[in-house]
N, C-alpha and C positions, 0 to 999 in steps of 0.2 A: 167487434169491440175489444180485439185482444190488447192493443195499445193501452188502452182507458185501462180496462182489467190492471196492467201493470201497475199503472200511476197509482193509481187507492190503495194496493199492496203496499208500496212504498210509504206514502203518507200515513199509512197505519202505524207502520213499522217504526215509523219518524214520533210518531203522539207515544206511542207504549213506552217508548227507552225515554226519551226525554231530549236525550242526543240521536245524531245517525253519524254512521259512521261509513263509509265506500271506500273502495280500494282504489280510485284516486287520490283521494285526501291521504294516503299511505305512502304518496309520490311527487312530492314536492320536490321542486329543482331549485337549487341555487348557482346564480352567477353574476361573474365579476362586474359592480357596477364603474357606468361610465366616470370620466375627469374630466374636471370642467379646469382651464388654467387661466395662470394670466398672461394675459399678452406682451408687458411690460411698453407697453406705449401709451400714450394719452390720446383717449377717444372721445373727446365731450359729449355728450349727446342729452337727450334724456325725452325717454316715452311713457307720458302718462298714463295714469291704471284704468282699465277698459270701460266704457260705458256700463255694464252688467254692475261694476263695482260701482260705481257712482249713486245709481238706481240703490244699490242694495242700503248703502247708505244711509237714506233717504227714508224706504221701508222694513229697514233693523230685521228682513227678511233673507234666509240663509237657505241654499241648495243642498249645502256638504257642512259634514262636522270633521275638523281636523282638531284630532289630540295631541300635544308635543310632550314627549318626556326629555327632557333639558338635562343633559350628561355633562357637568365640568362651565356651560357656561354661566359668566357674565350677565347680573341682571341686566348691564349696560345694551345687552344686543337683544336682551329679548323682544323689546316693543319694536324696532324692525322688525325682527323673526315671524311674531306674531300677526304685524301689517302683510308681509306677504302670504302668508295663510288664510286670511281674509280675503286678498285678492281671489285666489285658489276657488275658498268655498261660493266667492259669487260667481264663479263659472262652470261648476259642477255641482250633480248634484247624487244624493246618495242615500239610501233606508239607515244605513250602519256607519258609527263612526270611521275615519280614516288614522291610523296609530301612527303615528312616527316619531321616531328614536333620534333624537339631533344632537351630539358629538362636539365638542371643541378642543382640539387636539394640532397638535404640529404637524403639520403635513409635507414638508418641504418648504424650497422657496420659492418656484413658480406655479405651486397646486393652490387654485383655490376653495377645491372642493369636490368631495363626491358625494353619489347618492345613488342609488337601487332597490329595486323590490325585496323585499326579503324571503319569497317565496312564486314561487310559477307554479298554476296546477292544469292538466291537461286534459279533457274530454270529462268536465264536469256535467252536472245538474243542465242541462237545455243550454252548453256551449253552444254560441253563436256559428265559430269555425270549427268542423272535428279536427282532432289531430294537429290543435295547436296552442300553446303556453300561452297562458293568460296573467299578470302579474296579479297578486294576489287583493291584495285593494278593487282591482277592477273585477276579482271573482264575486268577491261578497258583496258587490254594484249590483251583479246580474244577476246571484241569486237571490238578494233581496234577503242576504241571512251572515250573521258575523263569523267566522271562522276558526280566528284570531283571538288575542283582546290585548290590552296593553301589555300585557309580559311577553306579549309575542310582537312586536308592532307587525305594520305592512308595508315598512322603509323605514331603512337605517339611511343617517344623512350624516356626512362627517367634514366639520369645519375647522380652514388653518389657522387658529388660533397666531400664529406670525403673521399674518397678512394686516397690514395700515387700512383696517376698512371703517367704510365712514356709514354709521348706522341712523342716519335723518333717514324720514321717508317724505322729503320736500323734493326728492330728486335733484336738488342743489349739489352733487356730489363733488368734491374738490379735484382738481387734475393730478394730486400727487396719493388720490386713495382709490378703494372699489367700491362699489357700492353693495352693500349687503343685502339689502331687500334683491336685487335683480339676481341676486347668485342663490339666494334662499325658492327664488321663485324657480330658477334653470334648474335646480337640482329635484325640485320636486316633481317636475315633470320627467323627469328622470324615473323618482319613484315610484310615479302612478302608469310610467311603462314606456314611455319614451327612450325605449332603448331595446335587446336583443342578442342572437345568439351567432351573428355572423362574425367571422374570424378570422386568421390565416396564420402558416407557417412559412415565414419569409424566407426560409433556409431552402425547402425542400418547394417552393413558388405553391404552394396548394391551398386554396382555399375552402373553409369548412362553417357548416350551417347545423348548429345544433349541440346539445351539449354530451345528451345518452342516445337519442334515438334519433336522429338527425330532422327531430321535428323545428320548426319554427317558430317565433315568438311571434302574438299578433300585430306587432310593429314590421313584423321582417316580411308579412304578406304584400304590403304595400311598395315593397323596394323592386325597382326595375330598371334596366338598364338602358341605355339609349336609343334602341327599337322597340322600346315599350314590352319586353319581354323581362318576366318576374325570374329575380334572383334564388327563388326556391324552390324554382317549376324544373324536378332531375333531369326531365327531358332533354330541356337545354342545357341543364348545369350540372355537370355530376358533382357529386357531394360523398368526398373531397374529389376536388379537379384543376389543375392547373387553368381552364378558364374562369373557373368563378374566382379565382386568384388576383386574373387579369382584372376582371368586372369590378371588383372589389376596392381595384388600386386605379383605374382607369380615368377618375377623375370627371367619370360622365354616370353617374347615379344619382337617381331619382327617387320621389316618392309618387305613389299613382293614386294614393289615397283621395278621392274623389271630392271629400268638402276642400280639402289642401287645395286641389286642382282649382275647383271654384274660388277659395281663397285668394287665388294667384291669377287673377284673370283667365281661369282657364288652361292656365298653362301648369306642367307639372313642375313641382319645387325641386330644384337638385340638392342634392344631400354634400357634406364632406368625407371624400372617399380619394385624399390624398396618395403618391408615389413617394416613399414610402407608408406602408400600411401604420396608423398611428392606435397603439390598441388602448382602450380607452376611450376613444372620440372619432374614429373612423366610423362614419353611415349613420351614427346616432345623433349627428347633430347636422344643420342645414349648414350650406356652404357661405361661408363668411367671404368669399368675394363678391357673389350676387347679394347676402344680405348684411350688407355692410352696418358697422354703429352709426345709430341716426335711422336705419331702417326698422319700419313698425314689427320685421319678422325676423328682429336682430338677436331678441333672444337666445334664440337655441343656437346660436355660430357655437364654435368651440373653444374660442376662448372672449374674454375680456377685458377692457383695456378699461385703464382708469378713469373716474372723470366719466362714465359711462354710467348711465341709469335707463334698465328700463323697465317698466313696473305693469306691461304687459305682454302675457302671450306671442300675440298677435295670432292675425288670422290662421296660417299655415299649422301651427304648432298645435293650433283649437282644434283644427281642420284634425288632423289627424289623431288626437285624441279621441274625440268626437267620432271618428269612424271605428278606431278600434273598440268601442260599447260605451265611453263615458258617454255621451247621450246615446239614449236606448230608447226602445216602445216595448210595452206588457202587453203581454194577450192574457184577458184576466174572462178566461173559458171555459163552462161545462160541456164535451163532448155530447150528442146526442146517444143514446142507449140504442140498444137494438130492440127489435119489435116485431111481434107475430104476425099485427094488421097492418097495413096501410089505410087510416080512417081519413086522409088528406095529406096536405103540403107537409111537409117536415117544417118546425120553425126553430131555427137557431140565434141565438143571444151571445151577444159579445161585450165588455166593457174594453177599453182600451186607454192606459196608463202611460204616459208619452213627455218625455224630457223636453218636446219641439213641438211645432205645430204640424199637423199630416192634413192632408188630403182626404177629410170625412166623403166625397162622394166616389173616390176610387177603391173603397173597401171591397175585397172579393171575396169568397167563397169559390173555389175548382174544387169542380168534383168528376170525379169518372167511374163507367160502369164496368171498365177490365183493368183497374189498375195502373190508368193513365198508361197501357200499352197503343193503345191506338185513339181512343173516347177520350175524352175533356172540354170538358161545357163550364160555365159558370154562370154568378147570379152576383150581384150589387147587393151591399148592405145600406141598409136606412139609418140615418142617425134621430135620432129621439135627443133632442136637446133638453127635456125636462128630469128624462133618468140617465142623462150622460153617455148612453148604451146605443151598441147598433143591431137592429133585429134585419132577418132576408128568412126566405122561407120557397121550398120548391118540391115540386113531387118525382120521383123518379119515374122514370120511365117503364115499369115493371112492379108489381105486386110483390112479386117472389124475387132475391138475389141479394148482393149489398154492392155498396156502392164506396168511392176511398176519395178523402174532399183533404184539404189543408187552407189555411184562409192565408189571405196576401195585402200589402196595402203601403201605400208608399207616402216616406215622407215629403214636407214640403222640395227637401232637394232632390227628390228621386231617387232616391233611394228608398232597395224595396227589403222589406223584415213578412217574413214566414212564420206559420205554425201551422204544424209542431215545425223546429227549428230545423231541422237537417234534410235536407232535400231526396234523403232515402225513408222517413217516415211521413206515414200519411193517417189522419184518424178513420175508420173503416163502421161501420151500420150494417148489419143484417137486420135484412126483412125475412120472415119467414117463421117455418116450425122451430123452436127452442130447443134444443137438446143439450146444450150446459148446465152443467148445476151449478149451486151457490159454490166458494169457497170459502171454507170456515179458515181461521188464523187463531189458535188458542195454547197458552203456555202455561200447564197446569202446575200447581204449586205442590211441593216434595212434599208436603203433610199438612193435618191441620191441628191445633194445639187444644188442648181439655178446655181452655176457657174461652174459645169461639163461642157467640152470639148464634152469629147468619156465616155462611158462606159468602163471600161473594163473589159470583163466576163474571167473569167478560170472554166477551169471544169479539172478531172482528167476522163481518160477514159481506163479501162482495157478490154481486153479480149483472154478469152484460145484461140481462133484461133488469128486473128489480128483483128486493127479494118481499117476500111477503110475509114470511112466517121465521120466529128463532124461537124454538125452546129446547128445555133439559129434561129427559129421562133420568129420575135417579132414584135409588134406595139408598137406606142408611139401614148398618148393620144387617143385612141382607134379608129388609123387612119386606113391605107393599112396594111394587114401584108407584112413583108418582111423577107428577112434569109439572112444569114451570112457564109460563111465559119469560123470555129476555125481551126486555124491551130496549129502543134505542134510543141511546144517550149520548151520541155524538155520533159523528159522519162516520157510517160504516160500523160501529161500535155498541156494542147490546148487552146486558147486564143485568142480573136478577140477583137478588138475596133468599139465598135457602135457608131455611131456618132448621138451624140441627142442635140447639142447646138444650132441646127437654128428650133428647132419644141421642146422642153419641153420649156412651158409658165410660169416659174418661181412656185408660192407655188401653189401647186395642180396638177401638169401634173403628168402624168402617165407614166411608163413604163412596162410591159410585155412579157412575155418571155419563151420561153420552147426549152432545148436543147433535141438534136436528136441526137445519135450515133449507126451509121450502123457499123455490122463487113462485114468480105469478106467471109466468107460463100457463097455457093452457092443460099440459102436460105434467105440472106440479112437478118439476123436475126436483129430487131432496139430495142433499149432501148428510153425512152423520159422519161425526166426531169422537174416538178415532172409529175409521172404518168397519173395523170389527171388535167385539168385545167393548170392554168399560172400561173409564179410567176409573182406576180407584185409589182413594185418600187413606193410610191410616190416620187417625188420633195419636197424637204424641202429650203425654203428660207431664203438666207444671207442677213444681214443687212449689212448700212453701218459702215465703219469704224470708230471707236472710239478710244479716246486719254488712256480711263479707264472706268471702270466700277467696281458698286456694289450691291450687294443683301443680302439681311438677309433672303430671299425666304418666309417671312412673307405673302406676298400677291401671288396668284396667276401671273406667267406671260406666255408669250411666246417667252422668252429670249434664251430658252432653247430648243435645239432637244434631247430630254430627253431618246428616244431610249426605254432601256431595267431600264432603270433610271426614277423616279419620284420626283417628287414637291410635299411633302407629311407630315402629321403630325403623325409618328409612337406612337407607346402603350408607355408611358411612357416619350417622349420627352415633351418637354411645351412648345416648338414652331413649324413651318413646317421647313424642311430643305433638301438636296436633299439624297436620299437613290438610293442604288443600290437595286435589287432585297434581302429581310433581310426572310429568309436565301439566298445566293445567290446557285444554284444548281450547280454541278459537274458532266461533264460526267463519264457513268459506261464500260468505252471499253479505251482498253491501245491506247494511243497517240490521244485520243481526246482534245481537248480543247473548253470552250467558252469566249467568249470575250462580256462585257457589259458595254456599252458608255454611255455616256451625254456630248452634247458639245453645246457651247456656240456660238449665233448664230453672235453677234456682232466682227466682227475681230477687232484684238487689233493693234493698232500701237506702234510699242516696242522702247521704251526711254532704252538708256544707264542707268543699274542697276536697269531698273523698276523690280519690284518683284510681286509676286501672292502671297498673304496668303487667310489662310481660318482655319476656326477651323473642327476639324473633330474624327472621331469615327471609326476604322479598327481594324474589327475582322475579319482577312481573314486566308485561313492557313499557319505559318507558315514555311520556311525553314528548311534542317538542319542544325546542330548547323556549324559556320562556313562557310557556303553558302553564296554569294552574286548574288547580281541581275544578271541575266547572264548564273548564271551555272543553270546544269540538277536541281540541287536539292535545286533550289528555287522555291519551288512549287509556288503557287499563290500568287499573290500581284495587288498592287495597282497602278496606273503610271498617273501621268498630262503630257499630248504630245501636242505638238504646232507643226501646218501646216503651210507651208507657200506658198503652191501651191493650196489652197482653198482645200485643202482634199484630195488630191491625195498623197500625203506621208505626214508619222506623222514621229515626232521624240521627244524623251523627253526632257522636259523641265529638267528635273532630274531621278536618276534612279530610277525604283520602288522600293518598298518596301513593307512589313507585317505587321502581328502585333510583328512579335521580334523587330520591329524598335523602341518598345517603351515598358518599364517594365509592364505597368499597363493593356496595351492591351495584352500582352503575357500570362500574369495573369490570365485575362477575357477571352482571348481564351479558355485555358484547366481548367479553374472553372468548368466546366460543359461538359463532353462529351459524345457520343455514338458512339460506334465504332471506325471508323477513322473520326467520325463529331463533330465541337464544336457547345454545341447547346444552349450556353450562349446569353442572348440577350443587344444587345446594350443599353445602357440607356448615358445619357446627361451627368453623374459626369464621362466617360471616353474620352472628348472630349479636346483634344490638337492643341494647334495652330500651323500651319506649315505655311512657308515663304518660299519660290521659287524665286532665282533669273532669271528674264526669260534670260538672256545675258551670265550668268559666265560658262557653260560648253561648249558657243563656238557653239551651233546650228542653233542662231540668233544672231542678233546684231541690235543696234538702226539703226531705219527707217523703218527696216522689219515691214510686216502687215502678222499679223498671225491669224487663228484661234486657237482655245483652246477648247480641248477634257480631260474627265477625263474618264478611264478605268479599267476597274475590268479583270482580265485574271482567271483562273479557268482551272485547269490541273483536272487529274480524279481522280476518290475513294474517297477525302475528302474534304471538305467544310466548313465556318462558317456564321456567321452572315451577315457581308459584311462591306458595306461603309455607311457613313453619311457625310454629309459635309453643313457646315453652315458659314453666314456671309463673302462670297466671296468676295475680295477684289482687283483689280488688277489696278496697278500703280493708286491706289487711297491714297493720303495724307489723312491720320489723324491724330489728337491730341491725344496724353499719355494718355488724360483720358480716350478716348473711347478703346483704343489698351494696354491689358497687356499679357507681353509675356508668364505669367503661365493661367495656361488652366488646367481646373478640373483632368484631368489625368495625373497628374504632381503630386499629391497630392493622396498618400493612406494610407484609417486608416483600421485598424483592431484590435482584432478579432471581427466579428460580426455575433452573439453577442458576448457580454465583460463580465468580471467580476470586475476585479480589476483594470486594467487598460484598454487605448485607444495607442497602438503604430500607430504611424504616420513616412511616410519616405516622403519628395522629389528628386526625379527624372527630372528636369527639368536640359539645358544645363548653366543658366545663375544664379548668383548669385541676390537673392531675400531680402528686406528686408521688415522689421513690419509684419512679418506675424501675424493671430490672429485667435486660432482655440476656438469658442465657442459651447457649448453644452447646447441646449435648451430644458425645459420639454414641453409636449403639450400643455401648459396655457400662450408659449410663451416668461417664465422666463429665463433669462440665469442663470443657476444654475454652470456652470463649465467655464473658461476662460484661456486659456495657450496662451501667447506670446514669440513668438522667433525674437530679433530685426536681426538680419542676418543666412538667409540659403543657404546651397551650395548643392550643386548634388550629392544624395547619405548620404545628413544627415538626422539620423533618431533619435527619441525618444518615449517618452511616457509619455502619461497624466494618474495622478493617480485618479481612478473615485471610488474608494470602498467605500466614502461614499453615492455612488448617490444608491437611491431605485431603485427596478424593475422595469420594463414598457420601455416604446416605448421612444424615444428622437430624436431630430434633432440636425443632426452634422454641424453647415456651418464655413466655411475658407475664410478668407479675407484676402487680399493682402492691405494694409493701410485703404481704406474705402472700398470698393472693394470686393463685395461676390465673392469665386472663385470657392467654392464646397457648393453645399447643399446637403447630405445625410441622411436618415435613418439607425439609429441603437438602438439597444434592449439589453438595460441590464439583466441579469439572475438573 
């Protein structure tokens, strides 16, 4: 049961954080989407929207949801736009919205359009093909989970706003325009992957497959050339190789994709893979002299002619979507456990989730007793029409050993879908004596605070037999031991409340503890947590309530339950201020995470529009582009969260954020990297002031008494400097002189070094005046002075310095009298 074992590891891993996070999703590929042109000739035609569509009509019944976010266009196009997205979602179907980004822009004069994934990811969650690019939309198809969300779409589409196109969707299109719905529709099949990573170098005749690792996109599995041999098989085709050059430009490529084939009578559809090589529409589109306008699989040609309407698919193009996973089959299965006895048949349960109709009486079960080295037998599943499920049931052939099964079952076209997916995993059953123990999963927390209740522990607890027993050994202040039942409260998941509010003595008690999980083995095999000794908790003590507070963290205090956080003077600051761990570390195992506190011990009493500012310094990693707080792919950030049950639930005071949250940190992020680490170090000129309402998003409201946590979150593979934070401020009144709202990383000069000039930008959100940026030699002299009486966000210039000599200078920026950067820079 080692396979199983893994899975529930993971799925734990996935419930505790909230997110998961793999070192896939750390590897997204981007590439150049295909062009769709025009043809400049008049092609009348026009093919009506597919029966699927007509039906859906009919039952206001939807497979797919397509999101549009509308960049620069024209209410006038969008009710076409939208008509062909309709078509779209009655032909797919999907758990997670599909996002796409659609553009109205100049594009030339015979483009009418592109469009592409905006992401490939490679050997995800139960890929269908190992070791090949999936476009992204069709990932979060299969995994049945969003990735994305609208700030990220999962296709950019970009439209020639020059183009005479006629937007009815009567397919009446006139012969001196294009039709838009048909080009809305080509491009999106575009997005959802209708395209790939084949290429060539005309210059040097070599052609190439792949963009970083010479893997192929699930479009490019299907391309083969005219003896039925696949264009990504290295065997035949070195990669790069002057024949895949030839294949490429040959004029005789195909697609082998099996429903396509079916599509086509049978026969395989050839591709356009013109002499010379066209980039942009070479192999990604079908060859427009076999499917000519007028033909049902005219679609995807590569370009189109005016006067041309066609408002479906057609078979070909389904065909081969449809095999790269837009129609799929779930195997929705609990593996069998292992077992001591053999008391009879083994009986396995199946449900089965299916985009098509399949073949209920060819459901199999293979199983074998050496690892399908030589043995393999199988057994039929039975369908149960009243619980939708298929049950089969068999006894092995031996008391004692295990045996390795995968189940298989084909759809109505013959085609066959596997689990577990990959033809090197197999799920495995031991019979016999137990000798595994449980595995315990548990992340104990840095302290516990004087005004805790109960404790409350969880642990996650697996095991290949079952398990039978979870409790906790513990004392408090190193009194009686006593134990605990955990009980469970969710798949794998176990939890008890210790009650420690009449025996921990406020700052300094103790708690202690070691969890024990028996399985039911005969054997009673136990696991104990950690292996040897106790975890132990101190007490950390709350002050009382205050109206505000401040710190510049100048002096030592004990204001602070500083955690994983310090009260400290780093390499290069000029005062102490509070740091997270600089660099802060990253777990190296997919769906880990850490989490690193400092919280503040005095609770705040929260005034109507009290605010928290602080100036601060965040190099953490971040997002992609597009990403907000929330989704998969905002990797690590930073968040202030306020309790208001003394520490038993946090919530944010605002959402977190990175360093994209701000130009200058973004900058300082990837100055300097290794690997997937930034390994630039914080320094004081990138320190920005931030203001937090603690009332305006509604989590608190005046009266409320809350504590105040600041946190560092840390997903795995990459990492940077961290946090700094200085001159905390909450519902504390000051005067303008002491408080301005530009902050050194508001303000960047470069290049450094210089030659001839000093460009300077701000990036700050409020409009600034008297700026005054001077340049000092080392004796103290101001030698250069540039004033600007008003700046706005995003204005930039340059000071002319050619006639300053070579050597070392200090650069500082004042806000009216007011230093606001002091840096070093070095003339050439």
């Amino acid at each position: 049961m080692h396979l199983r074992k893994i899975m529930l590891v993971v799925a734990v891993l996935m419930s505790l954080s909230g997110t998961s996070q793999k070192l896939w999703q750390k590897s997204p590929l981007q590439a150049e989407p295909p062009v769709c042109y025009a043809s400049g000739q008049v092609e009348k035609s026009y093919i009506p929207p597919p029966r699927e569509f007509l039906e859906k009509l009919k039952s206001a019944g939807s497979g797919a949801d397509m999101v549009v976010n509308y960049i620069g266009f024209p209410d006038s196009v969008k009710n076409a736009f939208e008509y062909a997205i309709s078509i779209w979602e009655s032909l797919l179907s999907s758990p997670v919205p599909i996002y796409i980004e659609a553009r109205w822009q100049s594009l030339g004069s015979n483009t009418l359009a592109s469009c592409g994934p905006s992401d490939y990811f490679v050997d995800f969650d139960n890929a269908p093909v190992p070791g090949t690019y999936y476009p992204v939309a069709l990932v979060e198809k299969l995994m049945e989970k969003q990735l994305t969300g609208p700030g990220n779409p999962d296709m950019v589409a970009r439209f020639n706003s020059s183009i005479p196109w006629y937007t009815g969707t009567d397919g009446k299109t006139p012969v001196n325009k294009y039709d838009f719905v048909s080009t809305v529709l080509h491009e999106i099949a575009h997005g959802l992957g209708f395209t790939g990573f084949f290429y060539v170098d005309a210059d040097a005749s070599r052609g190439y497959l792949g963009y970083q690792d010479g893997s192929p996109a699930i479009y490019d599995i299907f391309v083969e050339d005219s003896q039925r041999r696949h264009l990504d098989d290295i065997s035949v085709y070195g990669n790069p190789s002057s024949e895949l050059f030839k294949a490429l430009t040959s004029g005789q490529v195909y697609t082998g994709s099996p429903l396509a084939v079916k599509g086509y009578n049978n026969n395989r559809p050839p591709l356009y893979a013109p002499n010379p090589f066209n980039d942009g529409s070479s192999i990604y589109h079908l060859n427009s002299s076999t499917f000519p306008y007028g033909n049902a699989n005219s679609l995807m040609s590569h370009s189109a002619g005016m006067g041309e309407a066609i408002h479906s698919p057609g078979p070909i193009t389904l065909g081969i979507l449809y095999d790269m996973g837009w129609k799929h089959l779930f195997f929705r299965y609990e593996p069998v456990k292992d077992m001591e006895v053999l008391n009879g048949p083994i009986e396995f349960k199946v449900a089965v989730d299916s985009d098509f109709s399949f073949d209920t009486t060819g459901f199999r079960l293979v199983y074998s007793y050496d690892n399908f080295a030589q043995h393999r037998d199988s057994v039929f599943f039975g369908y149960d029409a009243v619980r939708d499920s298929f049950s089969t049931s068999f006894r092995p052939g031996f008391d004692e050993g295990a045996f390795q099964y995968y189940l298989t079952l084909n759809d109505k076209d013959g085609r066959v879908f596997r689990w577990p997916v990959s033809p090197s995993e197999t799920f495995s059953t031991f019979i016999g004596t137990d000798e595994q123990k449980p595995v315990i999963g548990h992340t104990p927390p840095t302290f516990l605070l004087s005004t805790i209740q109960n404790f409350k522990l969880e642990a996650t607890v697996t095991d290949n037999l079952a398990v039978d027993t979870v409790f906790v050994k513990y004392s408090i202040n190193s009194g009686a031991e006593q134990s605990l039942t955990l009980e469970k409260s969710g798949k794998d998941l176990y939890e008890a409340l210790i009650p420690v509010k009449e025996t921990l003595l406020g700052q300094g008690g103790v708690i202690s503890y070691q969890i024990v999980a028996v399985d039911r083995s005969l054997g009673k095999n136990t696991s104990v947590f950690p292996e040897s000794g106790m975890i132990e908790l101190k007490v950390e003590e709350i002050y009382g309530p205050v109206p505000g507070y401040f710190t510049d963290f100048n002096t030592i205090n004990l204001d602070f339950i500083t955690g994983d956080f310090a009260i400290a003077q780093r390499r290069g600051f000029l005062n102490p201020a509070l740091f997270s761990p600089n660099p802060y570390p990253s777990p190296m195992v997919d769906d880990g995470f850490f989490n690193f506190s400092a919280m503040l011990r005095y609770p705040i009493v929260v005034r109507d529009q009290g605010t928290l500012s602080f100036d601060e310094v965040v190099l953490v990693e971040p997002g992609e582009t597009g990403a907000v707080y929330g989704d998969d792919e905002f990797w690590d950030y930073v968040i202030v969260e306020g309790s208001g049950d003394f520490g038993e639930t946090w919530l944010p005071l605002a959402d977190g954020y990175d360093s994209g949250d701000k130009p200058a940190w973004l900058t300082a992020y990837y100055r300097n990297t290794s690997g997937q680490n930034s390994t630039t170090i914080g320094s004081p000129d990138l320190f920005i002031n931030r203001s937090i309402s603690l009332t305006s998003n509604g989590n608190f409201s005046d009266g409320d008494t809350i504590l105040v946590r600041f946190r560092l979150f840390s997903d795995p593979y990459a990492n940077g400097w961290g946090w700094a934070i200085d001159n905390l401020r909450i519902q504390q009144t000051v005067s303008n002189r002491l408080v301005n709202s530009l902050s050194p990383g508001h303000i960047s000069l470069w290049p450094n070094p210089f030659s001839t000039s000093i460009k300077w930008q701000y990036t700050g959100l409020e409009q600034q005046t008297d700026l005054t940026f001077e340049i000092i030699d080392l004796t103290g002299r101001v030698v250069k002075s540039h004033s600007v009486s008003q700046v706005f966000n995003g204005q930039a210039d340059e000071i002319p310095v050619s006639d300053l000599p070579t050597g070392v200078f200090i650069a500082i920026v004042r806000s009216g009298h007011q230093p606001i950067l002091r840096t070093k820079l070095v003339k050439r």
